[in-house]
C-alpha positions as CSV (number, residue, x, y, z in Angstrom):
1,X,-21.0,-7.5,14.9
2,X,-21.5,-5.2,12.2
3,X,-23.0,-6.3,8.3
4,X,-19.5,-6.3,7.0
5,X,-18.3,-8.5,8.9
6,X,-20.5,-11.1,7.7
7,X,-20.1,-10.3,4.2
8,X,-18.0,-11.9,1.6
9,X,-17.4,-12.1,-2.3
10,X,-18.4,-15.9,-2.6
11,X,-22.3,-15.4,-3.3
12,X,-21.3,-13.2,-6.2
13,X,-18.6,-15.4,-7.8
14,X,-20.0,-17.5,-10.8
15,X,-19.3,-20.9,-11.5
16,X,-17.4,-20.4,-14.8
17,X,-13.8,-21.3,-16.2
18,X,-13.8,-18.2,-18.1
19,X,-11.8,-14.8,-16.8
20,X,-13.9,-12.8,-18.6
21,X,-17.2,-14.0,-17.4
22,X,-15.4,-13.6,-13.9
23,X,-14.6,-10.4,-14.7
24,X,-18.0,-9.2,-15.4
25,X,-19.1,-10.1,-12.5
26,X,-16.7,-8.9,-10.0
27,X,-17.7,-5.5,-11.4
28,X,-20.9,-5.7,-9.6
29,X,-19.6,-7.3,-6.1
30,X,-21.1,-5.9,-3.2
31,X,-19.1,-8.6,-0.8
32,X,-18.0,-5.6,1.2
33,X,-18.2,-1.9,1.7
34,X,-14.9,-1.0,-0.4
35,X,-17.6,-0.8,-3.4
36,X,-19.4,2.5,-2.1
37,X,-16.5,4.7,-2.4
38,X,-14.3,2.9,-5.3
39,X,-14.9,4.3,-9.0
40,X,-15.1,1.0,-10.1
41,X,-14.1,-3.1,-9.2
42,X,-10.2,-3.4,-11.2
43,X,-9.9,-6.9,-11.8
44,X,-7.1,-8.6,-12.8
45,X,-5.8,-8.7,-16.3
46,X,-3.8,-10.8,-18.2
47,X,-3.2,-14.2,-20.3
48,X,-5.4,-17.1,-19.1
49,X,-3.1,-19.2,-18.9
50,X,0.3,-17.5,-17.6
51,X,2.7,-19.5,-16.4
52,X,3.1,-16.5,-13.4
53,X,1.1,-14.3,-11.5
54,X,1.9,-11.3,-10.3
55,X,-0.4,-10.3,-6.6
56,X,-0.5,-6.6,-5.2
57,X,-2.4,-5.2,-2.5
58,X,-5.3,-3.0,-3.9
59,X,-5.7,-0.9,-7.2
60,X,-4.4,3.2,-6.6
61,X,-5.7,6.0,-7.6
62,X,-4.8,5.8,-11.0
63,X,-6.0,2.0,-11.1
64,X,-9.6,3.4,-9.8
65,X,-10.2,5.7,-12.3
66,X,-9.2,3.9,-15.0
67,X,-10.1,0.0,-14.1
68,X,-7.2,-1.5,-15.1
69,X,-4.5,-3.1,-12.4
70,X,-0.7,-1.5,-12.0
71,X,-1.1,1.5,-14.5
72,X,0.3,4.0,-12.2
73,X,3.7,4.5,-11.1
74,X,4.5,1.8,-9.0
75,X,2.9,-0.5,-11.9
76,X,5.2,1.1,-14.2
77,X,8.5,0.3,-11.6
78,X,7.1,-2.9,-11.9
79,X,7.1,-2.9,-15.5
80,X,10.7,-2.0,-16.1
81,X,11.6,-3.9,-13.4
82,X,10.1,-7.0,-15.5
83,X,12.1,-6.4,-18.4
84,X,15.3,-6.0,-16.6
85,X,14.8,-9.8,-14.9
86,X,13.8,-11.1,-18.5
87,X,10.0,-11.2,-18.0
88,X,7.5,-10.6,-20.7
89,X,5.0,-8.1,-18.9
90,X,2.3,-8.9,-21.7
91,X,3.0,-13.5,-20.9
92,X,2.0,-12.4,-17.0
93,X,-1.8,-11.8,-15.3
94,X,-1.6,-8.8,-12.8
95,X,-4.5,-8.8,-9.9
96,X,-5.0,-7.3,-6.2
97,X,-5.7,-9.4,-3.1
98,X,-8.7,-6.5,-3.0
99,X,-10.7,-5.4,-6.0
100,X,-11.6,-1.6,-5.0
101,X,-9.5,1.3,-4.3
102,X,-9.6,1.8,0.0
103,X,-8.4,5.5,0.3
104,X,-8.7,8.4,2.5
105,X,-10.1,12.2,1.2
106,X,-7.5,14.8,1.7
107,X,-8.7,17.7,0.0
108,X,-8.5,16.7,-3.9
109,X,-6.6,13.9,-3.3
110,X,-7.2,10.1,-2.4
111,X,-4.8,8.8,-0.1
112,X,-4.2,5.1,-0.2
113,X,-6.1,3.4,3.2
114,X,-4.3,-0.4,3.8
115,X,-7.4,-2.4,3.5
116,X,-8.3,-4.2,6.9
117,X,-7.8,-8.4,7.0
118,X,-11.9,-8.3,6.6
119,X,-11.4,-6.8,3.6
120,X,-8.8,-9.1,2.5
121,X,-10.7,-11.8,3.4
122,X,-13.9,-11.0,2.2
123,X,-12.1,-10.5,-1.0
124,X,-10.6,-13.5,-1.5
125,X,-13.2,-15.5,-3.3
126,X,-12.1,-13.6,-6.6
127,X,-8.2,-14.3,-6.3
128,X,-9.5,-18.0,-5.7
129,X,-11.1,-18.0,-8.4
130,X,-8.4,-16.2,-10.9
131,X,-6.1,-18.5,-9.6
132,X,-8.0,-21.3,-9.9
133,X,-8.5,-20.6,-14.0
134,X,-5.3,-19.3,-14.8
135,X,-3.3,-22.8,-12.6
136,X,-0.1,-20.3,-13.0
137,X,3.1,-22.4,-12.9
138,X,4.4,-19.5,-9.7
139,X,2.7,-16.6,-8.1
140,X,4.6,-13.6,-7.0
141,X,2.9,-11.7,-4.2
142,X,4.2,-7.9,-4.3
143,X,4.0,-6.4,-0.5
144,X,3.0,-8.3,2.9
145,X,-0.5,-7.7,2.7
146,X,-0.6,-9.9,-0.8
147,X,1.7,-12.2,0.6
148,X,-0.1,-13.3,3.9
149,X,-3.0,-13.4,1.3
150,X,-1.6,-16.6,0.0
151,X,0.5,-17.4,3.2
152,X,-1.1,-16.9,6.0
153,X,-1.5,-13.9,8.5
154,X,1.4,-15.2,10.4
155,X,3.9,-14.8,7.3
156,X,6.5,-12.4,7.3
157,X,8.5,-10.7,4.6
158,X,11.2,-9.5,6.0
159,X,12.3,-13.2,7.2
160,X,11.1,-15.2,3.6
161,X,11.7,-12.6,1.0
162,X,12.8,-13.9,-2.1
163,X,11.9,-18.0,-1.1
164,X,10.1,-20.1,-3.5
165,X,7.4,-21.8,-0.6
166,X,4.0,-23.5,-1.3
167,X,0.3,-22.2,-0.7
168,X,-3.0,-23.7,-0.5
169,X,-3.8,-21.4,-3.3
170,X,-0.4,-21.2,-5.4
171,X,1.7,-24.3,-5.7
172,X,4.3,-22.1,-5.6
173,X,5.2,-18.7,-4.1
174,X,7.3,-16.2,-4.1
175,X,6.8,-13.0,-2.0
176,X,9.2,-9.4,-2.1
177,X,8.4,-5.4,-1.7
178,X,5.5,-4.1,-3.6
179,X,7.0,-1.7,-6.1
180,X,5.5,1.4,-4.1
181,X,8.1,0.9,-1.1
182,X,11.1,1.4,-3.7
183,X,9.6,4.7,-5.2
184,X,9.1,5.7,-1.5
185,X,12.6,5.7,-1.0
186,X,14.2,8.7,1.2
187,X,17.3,9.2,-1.7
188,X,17.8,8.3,-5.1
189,X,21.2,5.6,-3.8
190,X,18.5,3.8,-1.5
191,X,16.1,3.5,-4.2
192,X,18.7,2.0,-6.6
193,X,19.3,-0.6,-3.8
194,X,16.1,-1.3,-3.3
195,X,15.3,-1.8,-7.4
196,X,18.6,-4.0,-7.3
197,X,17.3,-6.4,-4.9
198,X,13.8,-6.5,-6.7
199,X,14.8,-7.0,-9.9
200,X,17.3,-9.9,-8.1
201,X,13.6,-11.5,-6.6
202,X,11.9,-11.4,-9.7
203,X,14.6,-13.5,-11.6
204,X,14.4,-15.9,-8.9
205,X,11.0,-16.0,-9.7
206,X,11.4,-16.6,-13.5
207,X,14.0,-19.2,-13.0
208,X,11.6,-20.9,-10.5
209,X,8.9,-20.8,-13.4
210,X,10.7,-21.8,-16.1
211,X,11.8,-25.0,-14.6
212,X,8.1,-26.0,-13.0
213,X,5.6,-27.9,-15.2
């Protein structure tokens, strides 16, 4: 068994009810090895009490460097994709199931690495945690790996995208693509499709929230 496998972000999670004190903390995790090879922990940002909250998988490149979450180009699909299902971007908190960047070295660049369920795991203790401050009124969880996050290992997208079903964590869910699958789109027809049916989940998701209290 190796020392990773026994790790986890729980001994370095305060008790608190404040984000930023949360925040402050989760920039000096050690709860796994992600940390020796990430710029910096990108924590989730955000209103602390938004009614929705928006899941990825891990922070990019651009996320890494800079330390905030979705500032890249899939955040910025995201963004547009927001305002086109009559979403605020600045009323929703953004956060990853995992706090560092996993990548591989190719030459200059730093290709994205899908963190392993460890990972995930030993992660979790800071999505408890935001979630448990912020009490969001619906969570959307952008790709599969945020998704069986909240919903188990089990859970797949393909046969519940777009559902509004209930967590431990999240009283309610709803999971779809992560906005880097549409820009990864072969042709520019398939991508519109793909931003179509987004957009369609994500005022699904806004109906859904503006009718839970």
């Amino acid at each position: 068994m190796t020392a990773n496998s026994e790790r986890s972000a729980a001994a370095y999670v305060p008790a608190t009810r404040s984000l930023a004190r949360l925040r402050e903390a989760a920039a000096h995790c050690r709860g796994c090895d992600l940390y020796r090879y990430a710029t910096q922990t990108v924590f989730g940002e955000g209103p602390a009490r938004a009614k929705m909250v928006f899941i990825g998988e891990q922070p990019g490149d651009k996320e890494d460097r800079s330390g905030h979450p979705f500032v890249g180009p899939a955040g910025a699909l995201l963004h547009d994709a927001m305002l086109a299902a009559r979403i605020d971007p600045k009323t929703v908190y953004i956060t990853n199931a995992v706090k560092h960047f996993k990548f591989i070295q190719r030459g200059k660049k730093r290709l994205h690495q899908k963190p392993r369920t460890i990972e995930i795991q030993a992660c979790s203790p800071w999505l408890e945690a935001e979630l448990r401050q912020i009490r969001p009124r619906l969570v959307v969880a952008l790709g599969a790996t945020a998704a069986q996050a909240l919903l188990g290992r089990t859970f797949r997208l393909t046969q519940h995208r777009g559902e509004i079903l209930e967590a431990a964590l999240a009283d309610r869910v709803l999971a779809t693509v992560h906005p880097s699958s549409i820009l990864r789109a072969p042709d520019a027809a398939k991508r519109h499709r793909e931003l179509a049916a987004f957009v369609g989940d994500l005022k699904i998701a806004a109906a859904a929230a503006s009718q839970l209290r």
